[in-house]
Structures are given as C-alpha cells and as structure tokens.
DSSP file (Angstrom, degrees, kcal/mol; ACC not computed):
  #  RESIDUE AA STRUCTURE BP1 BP2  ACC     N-H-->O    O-->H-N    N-H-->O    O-->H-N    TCO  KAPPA ALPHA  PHI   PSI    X-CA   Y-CA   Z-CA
    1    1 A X              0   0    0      0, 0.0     2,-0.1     0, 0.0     0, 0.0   0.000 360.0 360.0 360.0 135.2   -7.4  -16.2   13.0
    2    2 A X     >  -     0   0    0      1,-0.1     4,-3.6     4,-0.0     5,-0.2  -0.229 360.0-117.8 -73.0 157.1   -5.7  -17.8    9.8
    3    3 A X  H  > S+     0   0    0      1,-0.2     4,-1.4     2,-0.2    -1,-0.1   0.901 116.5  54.1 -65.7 -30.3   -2.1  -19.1   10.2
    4    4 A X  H  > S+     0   0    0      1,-0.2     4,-2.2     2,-0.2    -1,-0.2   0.855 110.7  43.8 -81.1 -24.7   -1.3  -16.3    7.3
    5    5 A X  H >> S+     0   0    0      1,-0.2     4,-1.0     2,-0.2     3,-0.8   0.989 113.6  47.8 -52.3 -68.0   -2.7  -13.7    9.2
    6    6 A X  H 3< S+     0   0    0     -4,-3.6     4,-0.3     1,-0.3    -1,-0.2   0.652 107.5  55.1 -49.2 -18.9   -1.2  -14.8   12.3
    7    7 A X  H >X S+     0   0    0     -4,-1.4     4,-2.0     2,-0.2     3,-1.4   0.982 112.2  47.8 -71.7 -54.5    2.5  -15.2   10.6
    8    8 A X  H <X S+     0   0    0     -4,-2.2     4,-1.2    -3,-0.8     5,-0.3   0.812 111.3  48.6 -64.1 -22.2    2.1  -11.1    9.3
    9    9 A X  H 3X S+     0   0    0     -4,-1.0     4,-0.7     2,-0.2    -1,-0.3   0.637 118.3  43.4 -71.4 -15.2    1.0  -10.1   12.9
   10   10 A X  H X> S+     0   0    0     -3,-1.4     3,-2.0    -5,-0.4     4,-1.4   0.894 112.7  48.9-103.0 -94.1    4.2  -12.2   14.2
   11   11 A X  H 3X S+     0   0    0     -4,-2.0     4,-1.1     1,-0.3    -3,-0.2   0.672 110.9  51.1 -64.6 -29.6    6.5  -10.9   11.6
   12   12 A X  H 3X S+     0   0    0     -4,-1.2     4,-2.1    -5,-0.4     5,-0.4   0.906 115.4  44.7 -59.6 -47.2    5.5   -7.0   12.3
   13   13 A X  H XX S+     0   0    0     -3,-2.0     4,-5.0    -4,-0.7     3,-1.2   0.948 108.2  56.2 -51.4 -68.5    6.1   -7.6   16.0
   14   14 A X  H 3< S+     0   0    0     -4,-1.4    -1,-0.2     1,-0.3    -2,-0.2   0.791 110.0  44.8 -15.1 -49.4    9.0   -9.2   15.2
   15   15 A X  H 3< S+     0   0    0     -4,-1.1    -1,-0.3    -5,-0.3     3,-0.3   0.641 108.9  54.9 -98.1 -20.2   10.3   -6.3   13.3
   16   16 A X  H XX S+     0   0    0     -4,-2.1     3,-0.9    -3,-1.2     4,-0.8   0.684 104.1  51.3 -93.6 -18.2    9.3   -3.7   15.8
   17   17 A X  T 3< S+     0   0    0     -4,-5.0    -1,-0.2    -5,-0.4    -2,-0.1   0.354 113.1  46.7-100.9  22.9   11.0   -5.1   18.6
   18   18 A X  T 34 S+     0   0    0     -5,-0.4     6,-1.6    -3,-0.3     4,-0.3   0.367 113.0  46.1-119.6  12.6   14.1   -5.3   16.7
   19   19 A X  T <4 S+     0   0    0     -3,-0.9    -2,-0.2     4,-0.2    -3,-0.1   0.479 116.6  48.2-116.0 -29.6   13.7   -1.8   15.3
   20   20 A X  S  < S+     0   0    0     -4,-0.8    -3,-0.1    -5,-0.2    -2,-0.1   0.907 105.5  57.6 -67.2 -32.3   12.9   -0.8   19.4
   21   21 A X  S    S-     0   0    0     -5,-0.2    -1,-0.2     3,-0.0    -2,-0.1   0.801 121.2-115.8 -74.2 -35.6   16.1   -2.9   20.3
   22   22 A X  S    S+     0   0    0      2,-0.3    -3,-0.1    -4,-0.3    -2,-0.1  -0.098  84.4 127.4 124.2  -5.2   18.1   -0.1   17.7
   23   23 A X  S    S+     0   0    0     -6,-0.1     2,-0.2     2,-0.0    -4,-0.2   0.706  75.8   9.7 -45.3 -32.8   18.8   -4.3   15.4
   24   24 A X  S    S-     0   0    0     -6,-1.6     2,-0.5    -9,-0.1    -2,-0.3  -0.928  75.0-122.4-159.8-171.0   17.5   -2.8   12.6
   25   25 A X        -     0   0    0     -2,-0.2     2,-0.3    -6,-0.0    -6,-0.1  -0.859  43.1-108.9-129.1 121.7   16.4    0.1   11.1
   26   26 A X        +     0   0    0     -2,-0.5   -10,-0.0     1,-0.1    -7,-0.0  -0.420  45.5 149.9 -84.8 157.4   12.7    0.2    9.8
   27   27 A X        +     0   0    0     -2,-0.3     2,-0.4     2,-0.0    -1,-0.1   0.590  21.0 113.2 -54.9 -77.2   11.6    0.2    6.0
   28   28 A X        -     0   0    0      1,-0.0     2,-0.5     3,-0.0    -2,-0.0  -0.657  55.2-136.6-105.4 156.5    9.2   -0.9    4.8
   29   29 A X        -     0   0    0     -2,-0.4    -1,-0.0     2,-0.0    52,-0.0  -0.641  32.2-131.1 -82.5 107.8    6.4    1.6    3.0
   30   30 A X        -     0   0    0     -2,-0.5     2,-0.3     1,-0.1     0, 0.0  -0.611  30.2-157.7 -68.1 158.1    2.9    0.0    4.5
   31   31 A X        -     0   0    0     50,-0.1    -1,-0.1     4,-0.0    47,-0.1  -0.906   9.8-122.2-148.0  93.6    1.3   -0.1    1.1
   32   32 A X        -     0   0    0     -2,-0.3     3,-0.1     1,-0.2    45,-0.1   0.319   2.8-145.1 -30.4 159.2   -2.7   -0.2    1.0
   33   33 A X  S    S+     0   0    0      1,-0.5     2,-0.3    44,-0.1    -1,-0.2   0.684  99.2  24.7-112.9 -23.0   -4.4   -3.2   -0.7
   34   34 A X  S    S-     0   0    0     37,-0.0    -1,-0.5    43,-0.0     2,-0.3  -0.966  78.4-171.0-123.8 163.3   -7.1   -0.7   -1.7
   35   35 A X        -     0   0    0     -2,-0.3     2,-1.1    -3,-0.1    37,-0.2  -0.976  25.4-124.1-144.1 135.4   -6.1    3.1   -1.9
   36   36 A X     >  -     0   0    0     -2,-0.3     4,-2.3     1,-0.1     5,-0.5  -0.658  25.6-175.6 -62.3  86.1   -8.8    5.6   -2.5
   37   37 A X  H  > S+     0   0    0     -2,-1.1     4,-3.7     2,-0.2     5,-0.5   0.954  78.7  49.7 -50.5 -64.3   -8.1    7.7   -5.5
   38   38 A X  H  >>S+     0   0    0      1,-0.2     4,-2.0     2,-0.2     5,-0.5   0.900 112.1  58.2 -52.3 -76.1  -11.0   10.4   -5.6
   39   39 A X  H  >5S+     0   0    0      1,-0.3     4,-2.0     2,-0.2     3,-0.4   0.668 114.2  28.4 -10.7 -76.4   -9.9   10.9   -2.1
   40   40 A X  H  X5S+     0   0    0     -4,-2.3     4,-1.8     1,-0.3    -1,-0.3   0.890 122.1  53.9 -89.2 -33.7   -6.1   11.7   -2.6
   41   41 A X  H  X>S+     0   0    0     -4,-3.7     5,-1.9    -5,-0.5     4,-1.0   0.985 118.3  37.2 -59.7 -42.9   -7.0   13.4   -6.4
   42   42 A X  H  <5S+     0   0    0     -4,-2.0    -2,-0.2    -5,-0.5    -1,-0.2   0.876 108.8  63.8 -74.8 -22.0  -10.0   16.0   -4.4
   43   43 A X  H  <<S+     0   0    0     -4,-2.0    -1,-0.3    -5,-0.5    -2,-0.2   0.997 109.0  41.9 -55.8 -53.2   -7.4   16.3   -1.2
   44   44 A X  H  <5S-     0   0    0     -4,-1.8    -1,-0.3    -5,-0.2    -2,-0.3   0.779 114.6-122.1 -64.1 -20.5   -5.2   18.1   -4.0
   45   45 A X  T  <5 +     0   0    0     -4,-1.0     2,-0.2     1,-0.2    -3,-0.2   0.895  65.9 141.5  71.8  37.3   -8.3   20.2   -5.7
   46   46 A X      < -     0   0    0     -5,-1.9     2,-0.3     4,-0.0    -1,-0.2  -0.676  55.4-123.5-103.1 167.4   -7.5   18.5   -9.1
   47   47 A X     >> -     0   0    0     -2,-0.2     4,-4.4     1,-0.1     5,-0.6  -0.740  37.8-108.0 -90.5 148.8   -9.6   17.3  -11.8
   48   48 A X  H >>5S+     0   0    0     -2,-0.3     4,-2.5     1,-0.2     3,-1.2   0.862 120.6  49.2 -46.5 -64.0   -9.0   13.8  -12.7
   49   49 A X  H 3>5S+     0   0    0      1,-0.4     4,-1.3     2,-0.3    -1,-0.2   0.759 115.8  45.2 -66.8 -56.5   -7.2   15.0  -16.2
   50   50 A X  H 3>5S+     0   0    0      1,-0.3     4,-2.6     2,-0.2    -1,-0.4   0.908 110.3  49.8 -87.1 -31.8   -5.2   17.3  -14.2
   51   51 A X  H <X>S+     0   0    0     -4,-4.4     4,-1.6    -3,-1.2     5,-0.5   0.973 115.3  50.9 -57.7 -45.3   -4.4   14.7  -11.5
   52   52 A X  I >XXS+     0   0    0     -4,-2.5     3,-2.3    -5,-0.6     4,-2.1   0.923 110.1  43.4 -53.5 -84.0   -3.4   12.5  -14.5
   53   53 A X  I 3<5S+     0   0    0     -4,-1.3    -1,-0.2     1,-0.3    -2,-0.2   0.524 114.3  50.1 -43.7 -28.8   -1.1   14.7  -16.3
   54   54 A X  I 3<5S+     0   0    0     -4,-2.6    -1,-0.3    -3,-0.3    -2,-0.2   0.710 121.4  34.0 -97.0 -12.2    0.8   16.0  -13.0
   55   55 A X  I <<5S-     0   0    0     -3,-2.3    -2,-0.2    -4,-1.6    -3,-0.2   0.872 114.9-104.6-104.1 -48.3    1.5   12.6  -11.8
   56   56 A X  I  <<S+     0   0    0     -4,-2.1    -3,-0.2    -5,-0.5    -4,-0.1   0.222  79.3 114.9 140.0  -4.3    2.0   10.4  -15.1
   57   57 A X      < -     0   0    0     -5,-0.9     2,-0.4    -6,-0.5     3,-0.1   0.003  63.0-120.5 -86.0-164.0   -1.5    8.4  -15.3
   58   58 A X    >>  -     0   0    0      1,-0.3     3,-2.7    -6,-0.1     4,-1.1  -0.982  25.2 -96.2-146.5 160.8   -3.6    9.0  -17.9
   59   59 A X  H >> S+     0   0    0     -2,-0.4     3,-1.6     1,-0.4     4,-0.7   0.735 126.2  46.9 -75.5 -79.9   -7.3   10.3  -18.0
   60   60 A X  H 3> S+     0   0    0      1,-0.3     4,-1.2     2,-0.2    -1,-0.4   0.470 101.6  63.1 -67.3 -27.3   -8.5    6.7  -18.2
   61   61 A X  H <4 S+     0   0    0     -3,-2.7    -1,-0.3     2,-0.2    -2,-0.2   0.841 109.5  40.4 -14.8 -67.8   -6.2    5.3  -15.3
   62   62 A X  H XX>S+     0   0    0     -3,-1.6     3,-2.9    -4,-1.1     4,-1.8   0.995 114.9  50.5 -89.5 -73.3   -8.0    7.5  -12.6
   63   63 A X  H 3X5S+     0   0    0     -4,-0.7     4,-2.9     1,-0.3     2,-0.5   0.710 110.5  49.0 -55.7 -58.9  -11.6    7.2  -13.9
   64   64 A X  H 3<5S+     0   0    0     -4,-1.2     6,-0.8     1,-0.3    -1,-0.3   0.305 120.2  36.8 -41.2  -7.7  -11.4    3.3  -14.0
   65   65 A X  H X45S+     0   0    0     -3,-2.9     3,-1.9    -2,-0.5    -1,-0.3   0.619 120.2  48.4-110.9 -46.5   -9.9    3.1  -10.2
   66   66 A X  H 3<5S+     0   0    0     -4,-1.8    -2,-0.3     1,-0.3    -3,-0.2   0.944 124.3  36.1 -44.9 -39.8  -12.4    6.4   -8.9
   67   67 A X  T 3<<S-     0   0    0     -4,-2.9    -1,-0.3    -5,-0.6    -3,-0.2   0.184 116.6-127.0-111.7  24.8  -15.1    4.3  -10.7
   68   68 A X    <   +     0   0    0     -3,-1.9    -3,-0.2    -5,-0.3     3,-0.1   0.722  69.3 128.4  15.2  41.1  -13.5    0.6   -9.6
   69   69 A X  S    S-     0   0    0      1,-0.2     2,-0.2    -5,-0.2    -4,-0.2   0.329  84.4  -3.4 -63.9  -6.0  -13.4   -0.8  -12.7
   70   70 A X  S    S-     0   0    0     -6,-0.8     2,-0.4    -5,-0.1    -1,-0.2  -0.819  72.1-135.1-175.8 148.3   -9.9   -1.6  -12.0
   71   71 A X        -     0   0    0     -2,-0.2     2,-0.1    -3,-0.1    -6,-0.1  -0.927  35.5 -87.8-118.8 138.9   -7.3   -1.0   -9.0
   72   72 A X        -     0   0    0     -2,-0.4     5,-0.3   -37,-0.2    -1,-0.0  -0.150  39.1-123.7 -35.2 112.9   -3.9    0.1   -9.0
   73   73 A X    >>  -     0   0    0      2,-0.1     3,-2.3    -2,-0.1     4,-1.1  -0.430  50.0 -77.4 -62.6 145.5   -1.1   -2.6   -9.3
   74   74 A X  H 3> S+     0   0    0      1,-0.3     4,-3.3     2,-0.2     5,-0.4   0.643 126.8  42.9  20.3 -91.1    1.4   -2.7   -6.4
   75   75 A X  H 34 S+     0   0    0      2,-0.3    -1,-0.3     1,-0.3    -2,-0.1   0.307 107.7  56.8 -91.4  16.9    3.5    0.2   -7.4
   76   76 A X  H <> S+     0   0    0     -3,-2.3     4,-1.3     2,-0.1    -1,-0.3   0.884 106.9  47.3 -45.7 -80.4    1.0    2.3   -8.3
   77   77 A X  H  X S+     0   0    0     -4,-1.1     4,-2.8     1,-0.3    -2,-0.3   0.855 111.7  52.1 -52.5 -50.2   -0.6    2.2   -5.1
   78   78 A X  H  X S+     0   0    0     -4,-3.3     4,-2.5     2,-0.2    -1,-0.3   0.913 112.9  43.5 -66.7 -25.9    2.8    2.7   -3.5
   79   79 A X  H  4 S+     0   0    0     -5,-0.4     5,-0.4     2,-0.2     4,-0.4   0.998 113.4  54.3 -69.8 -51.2    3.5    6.0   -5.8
   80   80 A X  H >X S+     0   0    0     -4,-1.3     4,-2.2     2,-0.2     3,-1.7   0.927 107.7  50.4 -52.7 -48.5   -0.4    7.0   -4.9
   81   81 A X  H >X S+     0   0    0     -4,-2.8     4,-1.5     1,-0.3     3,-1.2   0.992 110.2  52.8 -49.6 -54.3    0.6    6.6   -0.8
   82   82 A X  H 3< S+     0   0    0     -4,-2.5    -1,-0.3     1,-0.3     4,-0.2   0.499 106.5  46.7 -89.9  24.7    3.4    8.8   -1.5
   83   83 A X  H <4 S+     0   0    0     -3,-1.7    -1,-0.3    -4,-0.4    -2,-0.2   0.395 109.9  68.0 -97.7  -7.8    1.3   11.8   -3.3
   84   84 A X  H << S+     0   0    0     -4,-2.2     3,-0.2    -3,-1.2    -2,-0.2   0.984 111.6  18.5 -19.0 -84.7   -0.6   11.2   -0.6
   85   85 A X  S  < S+     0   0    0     -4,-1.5     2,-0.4     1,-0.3    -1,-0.1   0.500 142.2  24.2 -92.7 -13.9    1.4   12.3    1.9
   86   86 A X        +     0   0    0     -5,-0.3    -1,-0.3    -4,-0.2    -2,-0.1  -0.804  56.2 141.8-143.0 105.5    4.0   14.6   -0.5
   87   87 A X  S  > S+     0   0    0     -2,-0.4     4,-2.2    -3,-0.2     5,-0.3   0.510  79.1  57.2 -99.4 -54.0    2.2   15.7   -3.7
   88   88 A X  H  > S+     0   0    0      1,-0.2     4,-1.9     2,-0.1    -2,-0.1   0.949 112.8  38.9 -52.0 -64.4    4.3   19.4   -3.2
   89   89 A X  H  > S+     0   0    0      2,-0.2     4,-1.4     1,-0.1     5,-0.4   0.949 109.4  61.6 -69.7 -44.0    7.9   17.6   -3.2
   90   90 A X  H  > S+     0   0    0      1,-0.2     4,-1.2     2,-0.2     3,-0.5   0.762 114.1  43.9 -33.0 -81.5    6.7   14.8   -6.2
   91   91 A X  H >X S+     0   0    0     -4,-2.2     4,-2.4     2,-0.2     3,-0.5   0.731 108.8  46.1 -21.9 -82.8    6.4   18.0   -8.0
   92   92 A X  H 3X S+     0   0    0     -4,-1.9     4,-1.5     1,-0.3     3,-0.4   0.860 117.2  53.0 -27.7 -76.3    9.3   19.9   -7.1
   93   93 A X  H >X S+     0   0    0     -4,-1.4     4,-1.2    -3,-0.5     3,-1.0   0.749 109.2  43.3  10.8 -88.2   11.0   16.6   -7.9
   94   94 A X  H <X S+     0   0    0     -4,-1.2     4,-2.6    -3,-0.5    -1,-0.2   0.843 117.0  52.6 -62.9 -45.8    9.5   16.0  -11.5
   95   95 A X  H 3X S+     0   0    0     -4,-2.4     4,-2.6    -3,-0.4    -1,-0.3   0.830 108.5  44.4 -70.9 -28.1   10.2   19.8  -12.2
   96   96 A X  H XX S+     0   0    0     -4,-1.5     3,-2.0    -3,-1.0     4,-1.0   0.942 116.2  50.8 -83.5 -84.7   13.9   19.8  -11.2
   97   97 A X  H >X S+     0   0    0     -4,-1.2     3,-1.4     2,-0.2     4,-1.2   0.664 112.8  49.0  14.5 -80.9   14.3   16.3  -13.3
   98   98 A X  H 3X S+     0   0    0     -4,-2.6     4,-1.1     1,-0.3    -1,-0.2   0.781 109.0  45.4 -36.2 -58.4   12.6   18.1  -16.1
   99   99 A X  H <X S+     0   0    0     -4,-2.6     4,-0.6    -3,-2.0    -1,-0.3   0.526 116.0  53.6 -79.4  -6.7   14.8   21.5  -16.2
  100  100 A X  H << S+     0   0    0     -3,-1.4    -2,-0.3    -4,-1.0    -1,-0.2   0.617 102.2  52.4 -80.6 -21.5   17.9   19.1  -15.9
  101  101 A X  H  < S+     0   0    0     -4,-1.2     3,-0.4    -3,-0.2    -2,-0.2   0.580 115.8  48.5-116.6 -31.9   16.9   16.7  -19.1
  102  102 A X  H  < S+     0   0    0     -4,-1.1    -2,-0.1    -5,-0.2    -1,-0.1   0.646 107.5  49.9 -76.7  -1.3   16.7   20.0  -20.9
  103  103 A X     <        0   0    0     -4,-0.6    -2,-0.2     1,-0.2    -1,-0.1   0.337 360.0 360.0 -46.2 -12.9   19.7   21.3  -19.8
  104  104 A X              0   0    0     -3,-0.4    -1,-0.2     0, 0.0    -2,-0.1   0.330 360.0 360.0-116.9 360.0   21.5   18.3  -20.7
C-alpha cells in the first residue's frame, strides 16, 4: 500500500470516528474519479441532446465522455453524482429559478 493511499484510508477513519463521536458533522460529497455518463443519461431515458439541454452540457460534452474522448472535470462529475441520485429535484430546481428570473 502507498503512503498516499494509506494517509486517505487514515484520514476517512479519522473522520468517521469523529462524526461517530457526534465532533463533527459529515460533508463531504464522495466524488468519483470516473463517473459513467451513458449510465446516469439511459437511467433517465434521455437522448444524449436531451440529457444535454436539461442539465446545461452541450451535445458534444456527453458524446466525448459516453465515447471517452474526454472526462468530466471535478465539478462536473460532482453535478453528474448529483443527477444521479436527484435528476427530479435538479429540475424542479432549474424550473423554479427559471419562472423567478422571468418574474423579475
């Protein structure tokens, strides 16, 4: 095992037995270093274009990570975990936003 490994197995312990102790309160979003894209787009029953358009990427975004010609920087991949797991509320989200910025 590498010393970097071993330091991120350390500092996750670390953090769960202070979160287990009530010391702190946990955080952080684990955030893939590869994220499947087809996966989470077909999980929704979209087409790439429509997956683009409802999220913010654009048509060329999603084939070039479906086809790994490129991956999602950092906060990509953390917006992609959380259409993951909430694609309905993003929406709801983006739509309330939306009808508020033309109210305004």
């Amino acid at each position: 095992m590498t010393k970097k490994a071993f330091n991120k197995i350390a500092e996750g312990l670390n953090e769960a037995l202070s979160i287990a102790r009530g010391q702190a309160k946990p955080f952080k979003l684990h955030v893939p270093s590869e994220i499947d894209v087809r996966s989470i787009r077909k999980d929704l029953g979209m087409s790439q274009e429509d997956f683009g358009l409802e999220f913010g990427f654009t048509l060329d975004q999603v084939r070039n990570w479906e086809q790994r010609r490129t991956r999602p920087t950092h906060g990509e991949r953390t917006y992609l975990v959380l259409i993951a797991h909430k694609a309905k509320e993003i929406m709801k989200l983006r739509d309330e936003v939306r009808r508020k910025a033309r109210a305004a």
